[in-house]
DSSP file (Angstrom, degrees, kcal/mol; ACC not computed):
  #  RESIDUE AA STRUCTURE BP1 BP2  ACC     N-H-->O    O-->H-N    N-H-->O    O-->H-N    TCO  KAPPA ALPHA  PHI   PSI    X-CA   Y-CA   Z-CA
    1    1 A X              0   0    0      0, 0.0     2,-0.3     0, 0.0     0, 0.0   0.000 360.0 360.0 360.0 131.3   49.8   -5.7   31.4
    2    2 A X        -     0   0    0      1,-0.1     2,-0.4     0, 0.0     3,-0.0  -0.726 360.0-130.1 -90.8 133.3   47.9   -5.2   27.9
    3    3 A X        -     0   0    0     -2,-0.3    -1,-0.1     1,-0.1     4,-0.0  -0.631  28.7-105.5 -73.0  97.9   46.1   -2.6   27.7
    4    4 A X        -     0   0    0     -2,-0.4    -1,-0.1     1,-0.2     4,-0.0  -0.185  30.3-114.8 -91.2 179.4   42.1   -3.4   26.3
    5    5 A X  S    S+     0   0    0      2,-0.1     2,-0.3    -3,-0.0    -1,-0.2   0.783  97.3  28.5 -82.5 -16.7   41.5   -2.4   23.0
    6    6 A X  S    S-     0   0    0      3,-0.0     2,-0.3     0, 0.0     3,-0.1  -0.969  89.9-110.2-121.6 141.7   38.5    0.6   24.2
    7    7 A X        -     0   0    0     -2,-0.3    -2,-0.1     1,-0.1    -4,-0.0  -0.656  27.7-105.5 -97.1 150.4   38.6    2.2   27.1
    8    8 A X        -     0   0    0     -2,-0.3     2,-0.2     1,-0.1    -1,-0.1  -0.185  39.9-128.7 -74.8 141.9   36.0    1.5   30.0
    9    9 A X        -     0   0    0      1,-0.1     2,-0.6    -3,-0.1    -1,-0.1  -0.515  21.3-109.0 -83.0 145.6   33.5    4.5   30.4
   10   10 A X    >   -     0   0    0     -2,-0.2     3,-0.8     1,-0.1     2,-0.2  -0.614  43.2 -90.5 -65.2 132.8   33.0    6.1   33.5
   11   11 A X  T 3  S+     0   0    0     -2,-0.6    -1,-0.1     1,-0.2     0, 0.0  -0.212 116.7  16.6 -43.7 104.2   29.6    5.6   35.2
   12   12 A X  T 3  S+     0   0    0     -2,-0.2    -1,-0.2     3,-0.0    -2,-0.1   0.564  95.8 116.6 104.9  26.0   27.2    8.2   34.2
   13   13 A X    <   +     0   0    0     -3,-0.8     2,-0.3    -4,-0.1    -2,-0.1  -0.043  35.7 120.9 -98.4  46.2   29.5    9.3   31.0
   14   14 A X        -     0   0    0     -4,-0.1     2,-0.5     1,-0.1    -3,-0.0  -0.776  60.1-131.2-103.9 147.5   27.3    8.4   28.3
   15   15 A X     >  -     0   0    0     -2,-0.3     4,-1.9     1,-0.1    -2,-0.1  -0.639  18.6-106.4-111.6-176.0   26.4   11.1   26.3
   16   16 A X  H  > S+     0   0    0     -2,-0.5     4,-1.3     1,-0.2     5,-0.3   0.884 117.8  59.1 -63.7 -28.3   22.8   12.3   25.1
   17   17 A X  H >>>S+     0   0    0      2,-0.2     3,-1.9     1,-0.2     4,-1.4   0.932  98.4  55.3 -64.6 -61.5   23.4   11.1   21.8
   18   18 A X  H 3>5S+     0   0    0      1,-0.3     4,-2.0     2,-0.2    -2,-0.2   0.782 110.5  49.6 -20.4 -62.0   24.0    7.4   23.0
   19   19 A X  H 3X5S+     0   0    0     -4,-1.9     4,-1.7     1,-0.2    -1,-0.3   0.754 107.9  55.3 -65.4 -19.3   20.6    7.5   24.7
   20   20 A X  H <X5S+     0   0    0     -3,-1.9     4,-1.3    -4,-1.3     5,-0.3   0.970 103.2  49.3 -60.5 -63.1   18.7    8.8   21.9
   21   21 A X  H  X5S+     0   0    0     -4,-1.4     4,-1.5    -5,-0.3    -1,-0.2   0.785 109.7  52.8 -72.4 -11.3   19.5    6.7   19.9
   22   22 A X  H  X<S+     0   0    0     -4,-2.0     4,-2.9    -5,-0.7    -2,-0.2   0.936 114.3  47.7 -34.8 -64.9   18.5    3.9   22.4
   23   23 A X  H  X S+     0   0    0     -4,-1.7     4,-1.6     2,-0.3    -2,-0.2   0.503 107.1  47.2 -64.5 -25.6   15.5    5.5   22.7
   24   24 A X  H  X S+     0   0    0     -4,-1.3     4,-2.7     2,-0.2    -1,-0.2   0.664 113.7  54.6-107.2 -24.9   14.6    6.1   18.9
   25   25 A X  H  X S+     0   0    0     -4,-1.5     4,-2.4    -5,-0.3    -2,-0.3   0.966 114.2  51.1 -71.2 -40.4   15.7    1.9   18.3
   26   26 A X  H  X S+     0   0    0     -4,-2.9     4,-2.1     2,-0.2    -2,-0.2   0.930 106.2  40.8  -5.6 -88.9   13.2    1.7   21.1
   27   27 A X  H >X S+     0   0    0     -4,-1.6     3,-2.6     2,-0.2     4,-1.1   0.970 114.1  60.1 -53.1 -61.2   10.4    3.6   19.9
   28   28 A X  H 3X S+     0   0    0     -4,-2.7     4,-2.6     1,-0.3     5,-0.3   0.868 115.0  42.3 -32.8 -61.7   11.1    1.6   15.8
   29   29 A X  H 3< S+     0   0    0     -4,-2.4    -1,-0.3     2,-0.2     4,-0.2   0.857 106.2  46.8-106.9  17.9   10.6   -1.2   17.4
   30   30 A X  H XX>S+     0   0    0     -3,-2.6     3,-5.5    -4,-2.1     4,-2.0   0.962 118.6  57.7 -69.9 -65.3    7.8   -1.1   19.8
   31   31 A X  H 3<5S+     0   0    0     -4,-1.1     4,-0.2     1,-0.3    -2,-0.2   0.598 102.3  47.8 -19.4 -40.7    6.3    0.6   16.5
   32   32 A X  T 3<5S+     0   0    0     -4,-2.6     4,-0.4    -5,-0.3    -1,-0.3   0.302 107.1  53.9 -89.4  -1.5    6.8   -2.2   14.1
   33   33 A X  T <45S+     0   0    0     -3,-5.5    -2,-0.2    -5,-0.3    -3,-0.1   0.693 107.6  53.0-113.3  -5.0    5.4   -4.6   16.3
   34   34 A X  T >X5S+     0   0    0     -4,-2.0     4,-1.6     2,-0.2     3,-1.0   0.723 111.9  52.7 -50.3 -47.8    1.9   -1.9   16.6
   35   35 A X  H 3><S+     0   0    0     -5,-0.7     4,-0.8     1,-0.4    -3,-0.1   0.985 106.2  47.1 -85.3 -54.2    2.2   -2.3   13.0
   36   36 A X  H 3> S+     0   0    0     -4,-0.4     4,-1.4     2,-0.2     3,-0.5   0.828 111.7  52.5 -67.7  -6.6    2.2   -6.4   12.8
   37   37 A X  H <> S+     0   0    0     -3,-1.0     4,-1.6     1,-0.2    -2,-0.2   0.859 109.2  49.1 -99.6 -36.7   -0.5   -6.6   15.1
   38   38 A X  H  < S+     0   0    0     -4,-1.6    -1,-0.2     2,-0.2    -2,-0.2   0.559 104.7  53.6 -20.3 -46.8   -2.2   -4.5   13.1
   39   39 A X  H  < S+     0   0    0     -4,-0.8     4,-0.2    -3,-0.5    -2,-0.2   0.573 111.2  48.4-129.9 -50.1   -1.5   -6.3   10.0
   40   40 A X  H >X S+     0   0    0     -4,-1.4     3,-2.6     1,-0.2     4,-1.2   0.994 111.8  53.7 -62.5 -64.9   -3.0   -9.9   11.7
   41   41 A X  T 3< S+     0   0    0     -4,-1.6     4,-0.4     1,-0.4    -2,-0.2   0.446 110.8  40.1 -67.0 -26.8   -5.9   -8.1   12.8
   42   42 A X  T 34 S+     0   0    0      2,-0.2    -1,-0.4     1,-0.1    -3,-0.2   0.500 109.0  58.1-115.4   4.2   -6.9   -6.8    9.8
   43   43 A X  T <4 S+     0   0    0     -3,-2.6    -2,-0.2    -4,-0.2    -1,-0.1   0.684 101.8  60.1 -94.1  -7.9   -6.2   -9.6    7.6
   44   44 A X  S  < S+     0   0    0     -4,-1.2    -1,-0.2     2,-0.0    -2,-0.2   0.863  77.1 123.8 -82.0 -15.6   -8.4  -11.6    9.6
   45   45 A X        -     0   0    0     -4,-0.4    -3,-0.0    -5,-0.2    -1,-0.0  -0.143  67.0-108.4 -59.0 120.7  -11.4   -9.5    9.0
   46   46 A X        -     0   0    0      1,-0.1     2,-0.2    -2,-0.0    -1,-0.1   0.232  31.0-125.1 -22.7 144.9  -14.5  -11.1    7.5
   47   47 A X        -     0   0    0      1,-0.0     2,-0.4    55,-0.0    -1,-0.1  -0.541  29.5-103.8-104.5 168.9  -15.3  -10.3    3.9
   48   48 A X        -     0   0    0     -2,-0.2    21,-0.1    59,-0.1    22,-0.1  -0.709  46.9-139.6-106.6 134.0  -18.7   -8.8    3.2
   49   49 A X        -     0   0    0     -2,-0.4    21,-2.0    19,-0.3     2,-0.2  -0.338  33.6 -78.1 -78.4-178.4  -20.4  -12.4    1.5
   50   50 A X  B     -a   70   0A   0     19,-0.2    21,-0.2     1,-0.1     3,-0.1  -0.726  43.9 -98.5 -67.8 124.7  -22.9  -12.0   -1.9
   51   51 A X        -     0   0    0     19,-1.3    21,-0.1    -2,-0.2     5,-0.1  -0.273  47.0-114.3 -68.2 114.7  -26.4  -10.9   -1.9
   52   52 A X    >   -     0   0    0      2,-0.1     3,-0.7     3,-0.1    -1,-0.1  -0.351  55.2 -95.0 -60.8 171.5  -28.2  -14.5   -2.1
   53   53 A X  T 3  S+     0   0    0      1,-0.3    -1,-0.1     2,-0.1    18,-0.0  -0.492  99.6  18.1 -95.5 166.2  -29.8  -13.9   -5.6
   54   54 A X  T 3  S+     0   0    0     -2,-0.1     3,-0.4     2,-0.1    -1,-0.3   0.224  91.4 109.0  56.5  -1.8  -33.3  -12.6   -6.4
   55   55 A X    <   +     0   0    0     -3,-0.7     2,-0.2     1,-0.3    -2,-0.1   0.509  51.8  85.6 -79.4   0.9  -33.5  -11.3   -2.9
   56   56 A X        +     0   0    0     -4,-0.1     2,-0.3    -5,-0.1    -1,-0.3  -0.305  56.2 139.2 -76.2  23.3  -33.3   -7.8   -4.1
   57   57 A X        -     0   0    0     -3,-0.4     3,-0.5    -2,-0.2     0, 0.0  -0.703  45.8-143.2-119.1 114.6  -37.2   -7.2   -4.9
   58   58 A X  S    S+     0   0    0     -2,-0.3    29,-0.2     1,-0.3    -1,-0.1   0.771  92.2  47.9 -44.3 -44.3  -38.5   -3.8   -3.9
   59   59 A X  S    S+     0   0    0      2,-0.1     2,-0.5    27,-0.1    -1,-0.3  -0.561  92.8 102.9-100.0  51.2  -42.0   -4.5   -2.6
   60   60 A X  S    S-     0   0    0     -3,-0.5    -3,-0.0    25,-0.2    -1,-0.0  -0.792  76.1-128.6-111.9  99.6  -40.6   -7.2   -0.7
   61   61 A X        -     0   0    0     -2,-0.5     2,-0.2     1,-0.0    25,-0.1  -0.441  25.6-161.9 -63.2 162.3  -40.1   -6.5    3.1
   62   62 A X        -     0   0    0      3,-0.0     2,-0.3     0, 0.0    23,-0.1  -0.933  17.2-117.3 175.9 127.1  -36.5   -7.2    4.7
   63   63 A X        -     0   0    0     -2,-0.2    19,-0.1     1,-0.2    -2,-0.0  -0.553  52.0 -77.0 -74.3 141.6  -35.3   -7.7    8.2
   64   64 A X        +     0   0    0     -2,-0.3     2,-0.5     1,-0.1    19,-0.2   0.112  56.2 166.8   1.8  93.1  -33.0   -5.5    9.5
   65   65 A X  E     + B   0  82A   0     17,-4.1    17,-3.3     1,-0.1     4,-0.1  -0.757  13.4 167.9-150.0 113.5  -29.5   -5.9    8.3
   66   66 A X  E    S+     0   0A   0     -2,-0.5    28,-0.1     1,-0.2    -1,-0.1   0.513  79.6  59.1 -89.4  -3.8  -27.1   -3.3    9.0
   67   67 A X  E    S-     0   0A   0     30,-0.2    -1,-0.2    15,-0.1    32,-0.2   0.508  91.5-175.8-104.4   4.3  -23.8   -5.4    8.0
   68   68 A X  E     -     0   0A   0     14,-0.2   -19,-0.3   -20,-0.1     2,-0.3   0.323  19.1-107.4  29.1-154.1  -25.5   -5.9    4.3
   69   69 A X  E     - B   0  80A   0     11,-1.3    11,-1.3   -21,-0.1     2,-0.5  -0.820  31.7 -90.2-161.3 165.2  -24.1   -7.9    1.5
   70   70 A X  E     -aB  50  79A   0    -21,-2.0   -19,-1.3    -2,-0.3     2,-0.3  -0.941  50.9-159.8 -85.9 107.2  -22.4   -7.1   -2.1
   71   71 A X  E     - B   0  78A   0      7,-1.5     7,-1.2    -2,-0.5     2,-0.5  -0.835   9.5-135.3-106.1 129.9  -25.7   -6.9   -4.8
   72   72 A X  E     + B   0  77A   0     -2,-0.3     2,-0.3     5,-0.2     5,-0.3  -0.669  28.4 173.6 -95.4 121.2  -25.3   -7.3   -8.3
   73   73 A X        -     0   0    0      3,-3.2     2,-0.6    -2,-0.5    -1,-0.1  -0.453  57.3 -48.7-151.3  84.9  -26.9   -5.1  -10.2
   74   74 A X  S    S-     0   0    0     -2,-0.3    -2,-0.0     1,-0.1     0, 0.0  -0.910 117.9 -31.4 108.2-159.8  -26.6   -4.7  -13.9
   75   75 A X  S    S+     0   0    0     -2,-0.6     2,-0.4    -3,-0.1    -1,-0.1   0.195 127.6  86.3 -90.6  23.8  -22.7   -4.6  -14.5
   76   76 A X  S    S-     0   0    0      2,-0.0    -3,-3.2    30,-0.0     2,-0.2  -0.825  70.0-144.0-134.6 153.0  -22.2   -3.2  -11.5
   77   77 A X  E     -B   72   0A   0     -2,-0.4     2,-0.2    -5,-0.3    -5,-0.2  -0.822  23.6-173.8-114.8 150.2  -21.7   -4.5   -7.8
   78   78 A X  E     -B   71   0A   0     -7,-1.2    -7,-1.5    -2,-0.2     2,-0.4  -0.792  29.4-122.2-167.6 141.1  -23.4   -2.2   -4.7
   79   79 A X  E     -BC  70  90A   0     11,-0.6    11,-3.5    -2,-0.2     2,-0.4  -0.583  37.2-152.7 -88.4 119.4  -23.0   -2.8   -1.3
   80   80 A X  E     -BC  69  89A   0    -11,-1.3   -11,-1.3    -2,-0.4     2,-0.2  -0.906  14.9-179.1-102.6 115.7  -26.8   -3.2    0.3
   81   81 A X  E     - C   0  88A   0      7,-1.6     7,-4.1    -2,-0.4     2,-0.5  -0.857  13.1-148.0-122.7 159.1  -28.1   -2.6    3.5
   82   82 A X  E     +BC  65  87A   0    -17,-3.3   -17,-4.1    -2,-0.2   -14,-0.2  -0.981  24.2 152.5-134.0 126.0  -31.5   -3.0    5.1
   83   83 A X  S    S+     0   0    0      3,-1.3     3,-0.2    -2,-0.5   -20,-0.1  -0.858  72.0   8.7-143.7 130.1  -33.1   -0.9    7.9
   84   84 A X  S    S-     0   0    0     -2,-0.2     3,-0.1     1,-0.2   -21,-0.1   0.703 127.8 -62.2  56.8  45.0  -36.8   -0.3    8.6
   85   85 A X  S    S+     0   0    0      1,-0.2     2,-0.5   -23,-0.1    -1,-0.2   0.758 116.3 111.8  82.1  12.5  -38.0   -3.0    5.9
   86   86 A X        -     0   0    0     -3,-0.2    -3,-1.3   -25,-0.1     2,-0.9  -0.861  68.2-130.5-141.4 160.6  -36.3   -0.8    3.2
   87   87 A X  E     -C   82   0A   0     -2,-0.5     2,-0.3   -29,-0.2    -5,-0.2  -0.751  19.8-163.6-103.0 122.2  -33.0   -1.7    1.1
   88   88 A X  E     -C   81   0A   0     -7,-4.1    -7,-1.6    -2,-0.9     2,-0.4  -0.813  10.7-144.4-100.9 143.7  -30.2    1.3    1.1
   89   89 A X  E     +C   80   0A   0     -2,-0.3    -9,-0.2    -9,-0.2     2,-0.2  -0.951  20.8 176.8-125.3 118.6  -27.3    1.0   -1.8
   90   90 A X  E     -C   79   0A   0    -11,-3.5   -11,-0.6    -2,-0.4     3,-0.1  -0.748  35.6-136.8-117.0 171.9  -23.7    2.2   -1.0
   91   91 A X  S    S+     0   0    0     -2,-0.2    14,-1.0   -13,-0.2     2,-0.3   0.300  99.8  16.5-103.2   8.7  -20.4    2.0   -3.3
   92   92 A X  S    S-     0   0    0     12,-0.2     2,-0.4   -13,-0.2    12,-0.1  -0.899 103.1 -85.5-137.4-155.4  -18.5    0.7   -0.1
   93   93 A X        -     0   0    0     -2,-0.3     8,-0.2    10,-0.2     2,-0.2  -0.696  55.1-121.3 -91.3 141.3  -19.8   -0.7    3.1
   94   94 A X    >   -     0   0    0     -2,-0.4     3,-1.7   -28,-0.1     5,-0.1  -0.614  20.9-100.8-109.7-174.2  -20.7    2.0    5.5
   95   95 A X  T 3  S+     0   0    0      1,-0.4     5,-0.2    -2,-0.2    -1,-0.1   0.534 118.4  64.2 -76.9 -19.9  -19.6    2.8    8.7
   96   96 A X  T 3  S+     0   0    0    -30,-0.0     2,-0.6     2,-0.0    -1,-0.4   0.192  95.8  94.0-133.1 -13.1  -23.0    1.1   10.6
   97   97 A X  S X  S-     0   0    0     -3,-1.7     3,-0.8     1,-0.2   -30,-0.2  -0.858  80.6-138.7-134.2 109.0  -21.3   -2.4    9.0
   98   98 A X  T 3  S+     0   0    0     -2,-0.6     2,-1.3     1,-0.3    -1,-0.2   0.816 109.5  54.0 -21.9 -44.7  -19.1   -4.7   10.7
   99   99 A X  T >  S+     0   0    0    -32,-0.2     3,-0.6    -5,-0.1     2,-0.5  -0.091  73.9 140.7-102.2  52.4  -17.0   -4.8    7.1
  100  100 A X  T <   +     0   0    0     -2,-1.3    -6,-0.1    -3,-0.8    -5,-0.0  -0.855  66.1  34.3 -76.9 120.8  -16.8   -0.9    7.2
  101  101 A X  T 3  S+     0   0    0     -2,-0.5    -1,-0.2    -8,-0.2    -2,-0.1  -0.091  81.3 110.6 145.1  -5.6  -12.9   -0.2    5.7
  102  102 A X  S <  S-     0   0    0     -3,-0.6    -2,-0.1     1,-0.0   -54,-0.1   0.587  82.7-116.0 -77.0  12.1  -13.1   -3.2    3.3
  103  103 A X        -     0   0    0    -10,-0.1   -10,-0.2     3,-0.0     2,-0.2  -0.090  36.5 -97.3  69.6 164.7  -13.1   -0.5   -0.1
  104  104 A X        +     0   0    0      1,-0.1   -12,-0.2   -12,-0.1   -13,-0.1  -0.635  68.8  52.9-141.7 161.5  -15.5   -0.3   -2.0
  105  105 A X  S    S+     0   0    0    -14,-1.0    -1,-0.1    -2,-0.2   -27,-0.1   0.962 108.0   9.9  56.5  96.8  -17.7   -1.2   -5.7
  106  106 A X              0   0    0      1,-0.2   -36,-0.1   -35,-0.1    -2,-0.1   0.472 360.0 360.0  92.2  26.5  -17.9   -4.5   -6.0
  107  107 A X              0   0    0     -4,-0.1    -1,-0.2   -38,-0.1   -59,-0.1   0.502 360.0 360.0  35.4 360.0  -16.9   -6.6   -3.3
């Protein structure tokens, strides 16, 4: 009778390494698949549109808009939001704005 070529472990011989490193291919990939989901989720997110033009007028009054718009102003882009009838100027979107994380000056 031949002999096979590794010999069979006893039940409950395993050592601590073996399960560790089970355990750390585990975690990688429950982790990398956190990290694609991630990775859809934020590539779907809406982009903050363009300020239709002229709408920028001081003495004008403006509804309420807390997700704001990219406003051109000059050579220079800034991200504009409107609360109480009055127009606020950011260099990104702030946190109040559905496209809060999207970076910032110039849309």
């Amino acid at each position: 009778m031949t002999e096979p070529p590794f010999p069979q472990a006893a039940p409950g011989s395993q050592s601590g390494l073996t399960r560790a490193a089970a355990l750390a291919m585990a975690a990688t990939m429950m982790a990398g698949g956190a990290f694609a989901a991630y990775s859809v989720r934020s590539a779907t997110r809406p982009q903050a549109p363009n300020c239709p033009p002229g709408s920028g007028k001081s003495t004008d009054w403006a509804p309420d808009d807390l997700d704001g718009c990219w406003e051109q102003r000059g050579d220079q882009s800034f991200f504009r939001t409107t609360a109480g009838g009055h127009y606020y100027y950011h260099w990104e979107p702030p946190p109040t704005s559905r496209y809060y994380g999207q970076g910032g000056v110039g849309g």
